[in-house]
C-alpha positions in Angstrom: 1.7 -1.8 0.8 1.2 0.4 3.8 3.3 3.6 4.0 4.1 6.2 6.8 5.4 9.4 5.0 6.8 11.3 7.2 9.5 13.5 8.4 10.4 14.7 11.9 10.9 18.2 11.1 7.7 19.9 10.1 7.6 22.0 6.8 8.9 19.3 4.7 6.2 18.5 2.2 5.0 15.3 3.6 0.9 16.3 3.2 1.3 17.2 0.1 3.4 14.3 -1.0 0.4 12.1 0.3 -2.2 14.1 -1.5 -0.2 14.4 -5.1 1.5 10.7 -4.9 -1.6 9.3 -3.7 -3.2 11.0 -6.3 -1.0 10.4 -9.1 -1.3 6.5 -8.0 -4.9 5.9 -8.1 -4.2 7.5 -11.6 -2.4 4.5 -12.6 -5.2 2.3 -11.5 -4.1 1.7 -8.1 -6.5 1.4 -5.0 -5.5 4.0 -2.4 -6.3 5.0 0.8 -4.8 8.5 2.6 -4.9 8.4 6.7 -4.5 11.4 8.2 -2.3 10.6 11.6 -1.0 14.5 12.0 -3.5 16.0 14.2 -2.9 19.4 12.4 -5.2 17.5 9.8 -3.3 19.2 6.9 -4.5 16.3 4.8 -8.1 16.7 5.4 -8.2 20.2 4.5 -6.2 19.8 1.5 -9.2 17.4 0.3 -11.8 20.1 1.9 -13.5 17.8 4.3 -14.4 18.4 7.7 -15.8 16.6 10.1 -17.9 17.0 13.7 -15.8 14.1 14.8 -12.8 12.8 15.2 -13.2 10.0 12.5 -9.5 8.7 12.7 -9.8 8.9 16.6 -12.9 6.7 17.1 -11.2 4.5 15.0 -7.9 4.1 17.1 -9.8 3.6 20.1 -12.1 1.3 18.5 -9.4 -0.5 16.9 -11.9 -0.9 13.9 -12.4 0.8 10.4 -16.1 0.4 9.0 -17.4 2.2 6.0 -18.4 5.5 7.4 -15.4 6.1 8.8 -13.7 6.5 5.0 -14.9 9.1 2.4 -14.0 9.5 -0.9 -12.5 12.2 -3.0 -11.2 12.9 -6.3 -10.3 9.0 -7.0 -8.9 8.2 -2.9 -10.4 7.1 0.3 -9.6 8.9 3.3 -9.9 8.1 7.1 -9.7 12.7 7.7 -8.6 13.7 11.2 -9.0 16.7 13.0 -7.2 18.7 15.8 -9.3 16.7 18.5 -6.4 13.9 17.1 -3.9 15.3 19.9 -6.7 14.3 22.9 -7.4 10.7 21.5 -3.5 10.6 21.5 -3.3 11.7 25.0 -6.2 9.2 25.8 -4.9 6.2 23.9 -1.5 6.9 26.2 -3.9 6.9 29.7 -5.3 4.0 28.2 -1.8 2.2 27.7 -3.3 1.8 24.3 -0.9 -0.8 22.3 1.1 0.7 19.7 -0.6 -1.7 17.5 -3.7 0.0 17.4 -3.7 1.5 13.8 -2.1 -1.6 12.9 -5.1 -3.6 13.9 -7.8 -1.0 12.9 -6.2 -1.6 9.3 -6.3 -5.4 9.1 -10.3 -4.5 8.4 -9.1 -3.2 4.5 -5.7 -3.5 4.1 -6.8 -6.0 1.4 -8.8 -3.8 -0.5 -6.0 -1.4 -1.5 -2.9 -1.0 -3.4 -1.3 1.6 -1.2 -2.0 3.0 2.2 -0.4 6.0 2.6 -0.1 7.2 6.2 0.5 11.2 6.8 2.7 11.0 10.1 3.3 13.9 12.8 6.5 15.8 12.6 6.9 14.2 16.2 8.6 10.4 17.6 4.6 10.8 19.3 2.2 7.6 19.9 1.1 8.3 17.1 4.4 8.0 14.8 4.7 4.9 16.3 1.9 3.7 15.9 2.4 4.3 12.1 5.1 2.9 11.5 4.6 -0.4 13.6 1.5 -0.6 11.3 4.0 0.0 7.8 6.0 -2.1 5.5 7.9 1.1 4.6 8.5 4.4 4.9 9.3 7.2 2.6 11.1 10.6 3.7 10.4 13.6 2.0 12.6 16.5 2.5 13.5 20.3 1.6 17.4 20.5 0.7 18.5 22.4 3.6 20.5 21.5 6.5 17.1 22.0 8.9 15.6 19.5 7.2 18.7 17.2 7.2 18.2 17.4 11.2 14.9 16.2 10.8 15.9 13.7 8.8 18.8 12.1 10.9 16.2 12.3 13.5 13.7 10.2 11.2 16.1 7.6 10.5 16.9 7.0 14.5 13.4 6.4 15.3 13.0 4.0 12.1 15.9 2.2 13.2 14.8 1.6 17.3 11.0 0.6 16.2 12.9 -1.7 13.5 15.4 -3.1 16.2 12.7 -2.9 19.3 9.6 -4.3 17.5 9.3 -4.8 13.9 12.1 -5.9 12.1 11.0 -6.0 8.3 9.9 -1.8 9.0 12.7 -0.6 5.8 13.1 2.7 4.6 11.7 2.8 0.9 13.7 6.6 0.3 13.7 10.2 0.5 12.2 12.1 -2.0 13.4 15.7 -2.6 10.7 18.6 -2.1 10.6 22.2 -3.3 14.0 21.4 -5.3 15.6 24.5 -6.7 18.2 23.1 -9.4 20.1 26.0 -9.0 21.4 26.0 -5.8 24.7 24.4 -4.9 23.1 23.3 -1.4 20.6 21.0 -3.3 23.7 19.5 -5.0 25.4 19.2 -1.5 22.4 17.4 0.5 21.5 15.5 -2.5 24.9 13.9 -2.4 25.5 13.7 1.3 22.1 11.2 1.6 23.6 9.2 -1.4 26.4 8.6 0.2 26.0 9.2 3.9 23.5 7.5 4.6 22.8 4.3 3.5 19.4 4.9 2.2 18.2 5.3 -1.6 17.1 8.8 -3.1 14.5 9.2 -5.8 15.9 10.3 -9.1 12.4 12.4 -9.6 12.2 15.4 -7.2 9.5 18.0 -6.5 10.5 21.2 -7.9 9.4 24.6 -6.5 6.5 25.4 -7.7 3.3 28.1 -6.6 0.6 25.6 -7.9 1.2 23.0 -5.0 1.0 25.7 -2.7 -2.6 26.8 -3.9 -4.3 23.5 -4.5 -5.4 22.9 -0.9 -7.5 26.0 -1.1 -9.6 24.8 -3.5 -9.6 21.3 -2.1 -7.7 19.0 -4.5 -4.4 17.8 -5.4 -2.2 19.7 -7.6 -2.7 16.8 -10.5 -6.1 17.9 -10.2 -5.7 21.7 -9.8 -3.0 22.2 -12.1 -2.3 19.1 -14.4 0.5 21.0 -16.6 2.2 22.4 -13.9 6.0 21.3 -13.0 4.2 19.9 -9.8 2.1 17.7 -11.1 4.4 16.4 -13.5 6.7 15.7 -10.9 4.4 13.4 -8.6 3.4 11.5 -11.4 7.1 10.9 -12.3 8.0 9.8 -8.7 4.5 7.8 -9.0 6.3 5.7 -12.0 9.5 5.8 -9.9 7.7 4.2 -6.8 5.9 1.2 -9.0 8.9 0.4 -10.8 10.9 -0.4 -7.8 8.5 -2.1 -6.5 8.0 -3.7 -9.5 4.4 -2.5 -9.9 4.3 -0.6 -12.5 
């Protein structure tokens, strides 16, 4: 299954929820593969590579993934990004590039993997789209504050025009809740408001606040990896399980 994660405000925890759920899936046995599509390349640096090149780039132009454009860390493949993303997206749009294009660069491996897990811009960019024309699903994550609600709304519009314009099985798979405080009575509030609202599902697991997600792309790993015990880590793995079982993976 391909996934865009993403989130049209920025701040919202969607790099780190591809880092830690991809993570926590290859941990159940799963095949995974992390693209970095946000050419702020948060992803990258969270797994400590860096490249001369753009790989991701070359391989939207070229349409084409071989094996030196993937690396491997910690359990995942990666297709890493860097900023020179933003000029391939500016030359793939003089090009009148095809939205298509990481859609067909991923026919090469699709096969070979469980889960691909797409880190999106924070933008409706050539880029976005071309993530989510190349996904089955998408999954939301989101801070519970009414910013991030904007975003949000925002997401959900630009699902439903690529699902009505060009690809009508695209479905929303949920949102899953980010730096959670329990405590709060807005958390309550926005938690309910997207159950009811909305139409779209919410994951019973949710990503509590918590310092050790924050310092785990320093040194270059997930925060399963950095800081197994911590409430973190324990919470991708639990939205991990969540994932599989409704898609019946598990």
């Amino acid at each position: 299954m391909i996934i865009s994660v993403g989130n049209r405000k920025g701040g919202t925890g969607k790099t780190t929820t591809v880092v830690n759920l991809g993570r926590a899936l290859s941990l159940k046995g799963k095949n995974v593969l992390l693209v970095d599509l946000d050419p702020q390349a948060n992803l990258s640096y969270s797994y400590g590579i860096s490249t001369e090149g753009c790989v991701l780039g070359e391989v939207l132009l070229d349409k084409h993934i071989d094996s030196g454009s993937i690396f491997y860390k910690d359990g995942l493949d990666l297709i890493p990004s860097n900023t020179d993303l933003q000029e391939y997206e500016a030359e793939l749009i003089r090009s009148n590039a095809p939205k298509t294009a990481l859609k067909e660069a991923l026919e090469d491996v699709k096969d070979q993997y469980d889960f691909i897990l797409i880190d999106c811009p924070p933008t409706a960019s050539h880029l976005t789209v071309n993530a989510l024309m190349a996904s089955d699903a998408v999954l939301i994550p989101m801070l519970m504050e009414n910013l991030s609600l904007v975003g949000f709304e925002q997401m959900i519009d630009l699902v439903f025009d690529i699902k009505t314009k060009y690809h009508s099985e695209l479905f929303i798979l949920g949102v899953v809740g980010v730096l959670v405080d329990e405590r709060r009575h807005l958390t309550t509030q926005i938690l309910e408001a997207l159950r009811s609202n909305y139409g779209v599902d919410v994951f019973n697991n949710y990503v509590r606040q918590n310092v050790k997600a924050a310092e785990a792309p320093a040194s270059g790993q997930s925060v399963i990896d950095y800081a197994p015990t911590s409430n973190s880590a324990k919470d991708y793995i639990a939205i991990a399980n969540e994932l599989l079982k409704i898609l019946n993976q598990s």
